[in-house]
TILOMI-431413 format. One record per residue (C-alpha): residue in one letter; x, y, z. Coordinates in steps of 0.25 Angstrom, whole numbers, plus 5000, padded with zeros to 4 digits. Layout:
<sites>
AXYZ;...
</sites>
This chain:
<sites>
X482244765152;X481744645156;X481344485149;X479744465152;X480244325155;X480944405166;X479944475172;X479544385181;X480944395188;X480644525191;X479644485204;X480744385210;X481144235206;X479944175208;X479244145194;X477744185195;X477544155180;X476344075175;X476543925171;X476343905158;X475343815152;X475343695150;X475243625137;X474143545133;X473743455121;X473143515109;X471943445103;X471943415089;X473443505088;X473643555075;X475043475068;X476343565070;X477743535064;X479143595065;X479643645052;X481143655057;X481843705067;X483143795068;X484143815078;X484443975077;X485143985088;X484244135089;X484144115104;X485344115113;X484844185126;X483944245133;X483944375123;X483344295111;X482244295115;X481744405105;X482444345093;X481344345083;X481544275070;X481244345059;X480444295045;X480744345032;X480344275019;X480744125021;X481744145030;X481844175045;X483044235051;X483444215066;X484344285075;X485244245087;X485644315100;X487244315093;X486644385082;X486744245070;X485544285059;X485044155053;X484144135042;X483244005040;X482343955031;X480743965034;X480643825027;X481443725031;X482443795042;X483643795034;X484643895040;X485144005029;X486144075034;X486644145047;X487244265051;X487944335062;X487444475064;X488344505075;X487244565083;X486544515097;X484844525096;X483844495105;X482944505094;X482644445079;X483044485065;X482344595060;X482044635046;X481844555033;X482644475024;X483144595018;X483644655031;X483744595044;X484044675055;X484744615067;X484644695083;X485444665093;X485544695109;X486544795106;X485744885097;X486344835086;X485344845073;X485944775059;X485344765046;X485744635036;X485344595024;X485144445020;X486144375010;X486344245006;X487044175016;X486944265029;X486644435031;X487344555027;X487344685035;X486644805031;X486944915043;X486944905059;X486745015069;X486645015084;X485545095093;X486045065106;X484944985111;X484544835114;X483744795101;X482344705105;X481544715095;X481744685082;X481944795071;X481044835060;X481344845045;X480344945040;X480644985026;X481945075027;X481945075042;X482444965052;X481445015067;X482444975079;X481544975093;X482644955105;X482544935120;X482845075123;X481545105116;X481945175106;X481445155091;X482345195078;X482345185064;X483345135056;X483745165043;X483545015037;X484645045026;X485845075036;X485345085048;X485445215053;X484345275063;X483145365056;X482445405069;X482245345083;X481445355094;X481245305110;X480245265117;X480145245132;X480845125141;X480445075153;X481145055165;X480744895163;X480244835151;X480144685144;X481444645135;X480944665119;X480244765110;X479244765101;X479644775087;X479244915080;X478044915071;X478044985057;X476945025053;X476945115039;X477745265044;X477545215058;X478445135067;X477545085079;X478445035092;X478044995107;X478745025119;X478944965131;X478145095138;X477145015130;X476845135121;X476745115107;X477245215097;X477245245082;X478345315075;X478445375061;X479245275055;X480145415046;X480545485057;X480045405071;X479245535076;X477945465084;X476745455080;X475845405091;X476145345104;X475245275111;X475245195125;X474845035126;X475245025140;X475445085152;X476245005162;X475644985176;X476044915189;X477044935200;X478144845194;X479144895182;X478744745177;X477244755179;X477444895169;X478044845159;X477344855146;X478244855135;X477644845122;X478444725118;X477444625109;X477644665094;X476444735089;X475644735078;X474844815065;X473644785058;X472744865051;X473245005056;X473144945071;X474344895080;X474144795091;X475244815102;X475344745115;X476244775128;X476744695139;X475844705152;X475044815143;X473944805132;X473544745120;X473144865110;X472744895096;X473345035092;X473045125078;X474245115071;X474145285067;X473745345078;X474045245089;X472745255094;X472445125102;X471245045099;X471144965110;X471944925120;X471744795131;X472744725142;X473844625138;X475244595141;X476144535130;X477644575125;X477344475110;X476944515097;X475444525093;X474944435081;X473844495073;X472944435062;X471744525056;X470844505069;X471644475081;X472944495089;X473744365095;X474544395107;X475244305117;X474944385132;X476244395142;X475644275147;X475644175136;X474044185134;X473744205118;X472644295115;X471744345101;X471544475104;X470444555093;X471244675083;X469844765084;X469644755101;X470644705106;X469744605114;X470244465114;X469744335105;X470344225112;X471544215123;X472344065124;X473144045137;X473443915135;X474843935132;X474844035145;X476144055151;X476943985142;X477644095137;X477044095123;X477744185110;X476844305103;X475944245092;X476044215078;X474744195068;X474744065058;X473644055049;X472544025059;X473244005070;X474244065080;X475544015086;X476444035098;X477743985105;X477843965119;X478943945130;X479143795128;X479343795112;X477943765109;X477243825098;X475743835099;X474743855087;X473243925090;X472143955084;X471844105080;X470444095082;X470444055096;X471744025102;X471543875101;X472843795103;X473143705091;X474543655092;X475943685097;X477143615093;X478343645102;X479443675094;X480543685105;X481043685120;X481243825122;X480243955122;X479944025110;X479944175113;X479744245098;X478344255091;X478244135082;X478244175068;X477544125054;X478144095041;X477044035032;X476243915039;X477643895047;X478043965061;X479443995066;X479743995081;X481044025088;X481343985102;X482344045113;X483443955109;X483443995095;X482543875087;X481943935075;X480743825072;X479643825062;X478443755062;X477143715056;X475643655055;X475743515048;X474943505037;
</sites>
């Protein structure tokens, strides 16, 4: 297992990486302001990377690399409790506010419930195996993806397996997983053999299989094609894209692909009702056509600087970059309307909305929300 931000170490010590670009002024910028801003403490060492927060109702609830749950307010930042779960994630809270579910590197998986001043324990089980992607509540079942590619289903009132399945692991492959996908009686997941496989969510027989990548090159490095960006459903149709691999639109029954082109990227896919949003390996943003796959627009002005996956607000789109800048585009056509820069350090999860308000998280654990000014 390796960290993308490692790969380059893999050729030697010589950094062959593409400087990033520079920044310049923004005519007529729309007005951004900061909300407020909160020291989580989410982000501890270079495992946290992944720690996603999580938004339910008008709370969000964070995670730290020591296991400490906090709760915070949507609208003013106010801290409502905390809690220590006793477990060590490399990934965020899963769940709702009726269930939170907390993984850890030990393969540790835990249920809670919220109550007034902190959480209560439901159930925890162990399955033996690094926990990178966060689980999925899906009615009565709690769907665990693991690094030794196996998927299991849980029983979400105690915790005790209901079926599980494995899928295959390279010899190399990118740190991370992408987070199953349920989907009605299926549960769709991506491997890191950059096959993409639907399950019967009863009983975990499969469905259909069905190959996005082949890996090619001479290197283990230049074959990797994990299946890592989190994946998407509209309309009967899922958009999956792998590392070094393809962007492709697949039929949510039969797994019959509709079309299928190159692109390399490890983030999630943001959708509206006509185009996909995607951040490629390389820091370009691209508006990519649901029907064809073809391309509407592609912005490389933030190229290289390490940009997050996409997030859709209103009309327009945002992304958070190495530097703690946030950056605000239009849809239509990619155009740059603003950035506001909201920390020192890299932002590395997918910025996330919450009403006309959006909620970043750097790498040292600073939880900020902000805003258009009126």
């Amino acid at each position: 297992m390796v960290l993308l931000g490692l790969l380059a170490a893999c050729s030697g010590d010589k950094d062959n990486s593409e400087p990033p670009a520079v920044l310049t002024n923004i005519e007529k910028a729309i007005a951004l302001k900061v909300n407020w801003t909160v020291d989580t403490r989410a982000s501890s060492n270079q495992a946290a990377y992944r720690l996603q927060p999580l938004i339910s109702g008008d709370r969000v609830y964070t995670i730290d690399t020591s296991g400490q749950v906090r709760a915070i307010e949507l609208v003013n930042g106010e801290k409502s409790w905390r809690y220590q779960s006793g477990f060590e994630p490399i990934t965020g809270v899963g769940g709702t506010s009726q269930m939170l579910i907390v993984a850890s590197r030990d393969g540790d998986i835990a249920a809670f419930r919220e109550i007034e001043d902190g959480l209560e324990p439901l159930w925890n089980t162990n399955v033996g195996s690094e926990i990178r992607a966060t689980p999925v509540i899906a009615d009565d079942q709690v769907i665990v993806r693991s690094v030794d590619g196996r998927l299991r289903s849980l029983s979400a009132t105690d915790g005790s397996q209901q079926w599980q399945v494995t899928g295959r692991v390279p010899a190399l492959s990118l740190t991370g997983n992408s987070n199953p996908l349920v989907a009605g009686e299926m549960v769709i997941a991506g491997f890191d053999d950059g096959k993409l496989i639907a399950y019967n969510r009863e009983n975990g027989k499969t469905l259909w299989e069905t190959t996005i990548s082949l890996p090619s090159g001479r290197t283990e490095v230049e074959r990797l094609i994990d299946l890592d960006g989190r994946f998407v459903l509209r309309d009967g149709v899922i958009y999956v894209v792998s590392f070094q691999g393809h962007l492709a639109a697949v039929q949510a029954l039969s797994g019959d692909i509709l079309w299928s082109r190159k692109f390399s990227s490890f983030q999630a896919i943001a959708i509206d009702d006509t185009a996909l949003y995607l951040s490629s390996d390389d820091s370009d943003l691209w508006s990519i056509d649901r029907r064809t796959g073809s391309a509407f627009w592609k912005q490389d002005v933030l190229h290289a600087r390490k940009i997050t996956a996409p997030s859709i607000i209103g009309d327009k789109l945002v992304v958070a970059d190495y530097q703690g800048y946030l950056h605000w585009l239009n849809k239509s056509d990619g155009k740059l309307l603003g950035r506001i820069r909201t920390t020192s350090e890299r932002n590395y999860v997918q910025p996330q909305v919450w009403g006309e308000s959006v909620i970043t998280l750097d790498v040292r654990g600073f939880l900020v929300s902000v805003s258009q000014r009126q």
